[in-house]
C-alpha positions as CSV (number, residue, x, y, z in Angstrom):
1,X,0.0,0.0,0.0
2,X,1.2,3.4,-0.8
3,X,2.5,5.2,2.1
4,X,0.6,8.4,2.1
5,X,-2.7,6.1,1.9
6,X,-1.5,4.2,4.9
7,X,-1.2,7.3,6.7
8,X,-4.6,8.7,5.9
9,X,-6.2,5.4,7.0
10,X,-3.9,5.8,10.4
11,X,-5.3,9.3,10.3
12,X,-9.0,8.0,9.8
13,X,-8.9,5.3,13.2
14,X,-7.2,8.3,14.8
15,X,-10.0,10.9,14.1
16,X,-13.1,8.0,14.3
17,X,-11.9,6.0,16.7
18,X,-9.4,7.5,19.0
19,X,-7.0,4.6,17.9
20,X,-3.4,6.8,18.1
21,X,-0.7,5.7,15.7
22,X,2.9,7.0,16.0
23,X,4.6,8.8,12.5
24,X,5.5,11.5,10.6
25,X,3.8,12.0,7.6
26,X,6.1,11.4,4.7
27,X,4.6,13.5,2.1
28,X,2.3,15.9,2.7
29,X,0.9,17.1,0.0
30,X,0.1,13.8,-1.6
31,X,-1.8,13.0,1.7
32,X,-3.8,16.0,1.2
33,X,-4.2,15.6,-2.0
34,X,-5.7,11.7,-1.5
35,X,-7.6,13.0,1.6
36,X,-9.2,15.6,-0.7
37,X,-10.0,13.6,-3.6
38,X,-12.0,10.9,-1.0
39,X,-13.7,13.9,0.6
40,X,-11.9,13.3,3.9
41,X,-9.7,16.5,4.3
42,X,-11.8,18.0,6.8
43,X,-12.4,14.4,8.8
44,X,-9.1,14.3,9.8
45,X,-8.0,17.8,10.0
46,X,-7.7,18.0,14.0
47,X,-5.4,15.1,14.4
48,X,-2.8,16.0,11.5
49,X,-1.3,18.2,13.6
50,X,0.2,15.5,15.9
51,X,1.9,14.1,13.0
52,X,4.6,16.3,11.6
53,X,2.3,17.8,8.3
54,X,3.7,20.7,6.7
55,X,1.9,24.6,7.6
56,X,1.1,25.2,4.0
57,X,-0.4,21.8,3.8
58,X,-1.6,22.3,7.5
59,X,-3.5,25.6,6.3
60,X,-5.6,23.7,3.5
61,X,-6.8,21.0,5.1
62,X,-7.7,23.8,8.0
63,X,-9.7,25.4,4.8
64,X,-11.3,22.4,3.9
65,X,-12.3,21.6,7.8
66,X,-13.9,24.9,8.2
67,X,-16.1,24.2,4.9
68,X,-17.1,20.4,6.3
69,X,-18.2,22.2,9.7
70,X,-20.0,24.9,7.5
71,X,-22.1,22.5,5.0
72,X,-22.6,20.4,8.3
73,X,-24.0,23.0,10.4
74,X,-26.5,24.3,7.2
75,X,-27.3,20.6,6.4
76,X,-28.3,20.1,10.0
77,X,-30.3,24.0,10.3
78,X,-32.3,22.3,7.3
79,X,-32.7,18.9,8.1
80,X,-34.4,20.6,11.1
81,X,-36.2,22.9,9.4
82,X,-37.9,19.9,6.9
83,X,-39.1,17.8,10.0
84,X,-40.5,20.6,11.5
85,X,-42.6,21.3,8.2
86,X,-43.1,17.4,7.8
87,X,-44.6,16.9,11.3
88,X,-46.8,20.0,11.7
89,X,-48.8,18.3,8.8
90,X,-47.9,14.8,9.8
91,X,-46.4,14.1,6.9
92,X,-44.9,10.5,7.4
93,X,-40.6,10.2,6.4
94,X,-37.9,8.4,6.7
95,X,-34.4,10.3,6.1
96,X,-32.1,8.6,4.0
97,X,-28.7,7.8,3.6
98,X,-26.2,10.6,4.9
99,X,-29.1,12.4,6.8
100,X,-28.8,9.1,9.4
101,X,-25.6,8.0,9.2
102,X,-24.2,11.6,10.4
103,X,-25.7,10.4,13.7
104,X,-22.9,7.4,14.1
105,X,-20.1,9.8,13.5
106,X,-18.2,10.5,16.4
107,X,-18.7,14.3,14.8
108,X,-21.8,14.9,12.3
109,X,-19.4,17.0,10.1
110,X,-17.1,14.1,9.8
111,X,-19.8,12.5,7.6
112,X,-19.9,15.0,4.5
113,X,-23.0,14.4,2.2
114,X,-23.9,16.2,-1.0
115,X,-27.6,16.6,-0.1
116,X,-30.6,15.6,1.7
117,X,-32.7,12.7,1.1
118,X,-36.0,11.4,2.7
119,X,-38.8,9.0,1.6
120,X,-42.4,10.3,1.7
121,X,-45.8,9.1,0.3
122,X,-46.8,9.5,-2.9
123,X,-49.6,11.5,-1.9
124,X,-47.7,14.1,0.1
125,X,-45.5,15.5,-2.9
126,X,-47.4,18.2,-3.9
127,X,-48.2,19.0,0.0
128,X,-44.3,19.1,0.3
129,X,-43.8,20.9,-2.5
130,X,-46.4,23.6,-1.8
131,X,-44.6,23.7,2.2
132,X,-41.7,23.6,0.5
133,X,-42.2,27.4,-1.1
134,X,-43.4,28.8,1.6
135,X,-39.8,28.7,2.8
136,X,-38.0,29.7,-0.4
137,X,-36.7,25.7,-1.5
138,X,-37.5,25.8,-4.7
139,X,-38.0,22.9,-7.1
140,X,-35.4,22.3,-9.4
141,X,-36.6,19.0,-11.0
142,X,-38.6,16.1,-11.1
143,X,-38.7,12.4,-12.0
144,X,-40.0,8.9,-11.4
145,X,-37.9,8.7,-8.4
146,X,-37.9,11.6,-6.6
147,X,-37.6,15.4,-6.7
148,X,-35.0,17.7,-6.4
149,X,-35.3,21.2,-4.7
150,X,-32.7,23.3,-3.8
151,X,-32.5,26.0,-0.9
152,X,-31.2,29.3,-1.0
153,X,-27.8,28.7,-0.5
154,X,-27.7,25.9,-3.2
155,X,-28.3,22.8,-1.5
156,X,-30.1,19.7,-2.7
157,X,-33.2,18.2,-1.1
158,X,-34.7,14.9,-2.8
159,X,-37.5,14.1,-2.1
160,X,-37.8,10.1,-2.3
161,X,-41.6,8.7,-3.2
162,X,-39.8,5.6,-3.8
163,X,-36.7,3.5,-3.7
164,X,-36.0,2.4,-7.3
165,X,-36.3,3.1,-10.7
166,X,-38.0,-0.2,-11.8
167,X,-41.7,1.0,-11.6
168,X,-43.0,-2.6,-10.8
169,X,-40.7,-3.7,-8.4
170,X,-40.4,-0.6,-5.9
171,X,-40.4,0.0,-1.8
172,X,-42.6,2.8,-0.9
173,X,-43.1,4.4,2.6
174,X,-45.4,1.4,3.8
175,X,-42.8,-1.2,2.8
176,X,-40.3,0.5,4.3
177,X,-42.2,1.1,7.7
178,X,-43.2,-3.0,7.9
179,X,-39.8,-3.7,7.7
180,X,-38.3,-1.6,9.8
């Protein structure tokens, strides 16, 4: 294994597990540079420093922390913001995906996701979409799937009516909740 990946998966037990490792990062720029490109700059910004990593290359993975905490904090602010809409018309949903799996993180920011995803009922799109514009998220488009909206800052909502693509063999809302 190439040693700048070795060190970024020391680097990941260290920031999600606590599990210290003892090294000086050999190459610092190619560490950032594979840290960046798997989206995990900002995961494992605050233990770099006990390892050694250069100050200019210290300074952009800072950069790129400060942008994870950002997105995270506006994600969350809006993750809010739909279940308060969803439940004062008790509007059944399940969040997908990142949404949940923030919540395992030892750090929700640690857990970067590119937008928001829940599942609804069928029936409750155009109620979503009509509580939707009352707070500015505006529908950007549509298909068999789900719905994309995006807020004013740019981020993406999908709004899941089912699971799949294959209209004849799809998990709705009701399958999901007898499962689960």
């Amino acid at each position: 294994m190439e040693q700048s990946v070795q060190e970024l998966c020391w680097l990941i037990q260290e920031s999600l597990f606590e599990h210290k490792h003892d090294f000086t990062i050999t190459d610092s720029e190619r560490l950032y540079h594979i840290a960046k490109e798997n989206g995990l700059s900002g995961t494992v910004f605050e233990v770099i420093k006990n390892h050694g990593i250069s100050n200019e290359t210290y300074l952009k993975f800072q950069k790129d922390f400060f942008k994870f905490v950002a997105q995270d904090e506006e994600q969350l602010r809006t993750i809010e913001l739909i279940k308060g809409l969803l439940d004062s018309r008790n509007i059944k949903h399940v969040f997908l995906k990142g949404s949940i799996l923030k919540q395992i993180y030892p750090k929700t920011y640690m857990r970067a996701m590119g937008d928001i995803d829940f599942l609804v009922e069928e029936k409750n799109i155009i109620e979503i979409q009509e509580l939707f514009q009352r707070v500015e998220i505006k529908l950007s488009s549509r298909n068999w799937v789900h719905d994309v909206y995006k807020t004013e800052s740019g981020l993406s909502i999908e709004v899941h009516s089912r699971l799949t693509k294959n209209k004849n063999e799809y998990h709705d809302l009701e399958d999901i909740q007898d499962i689960v």
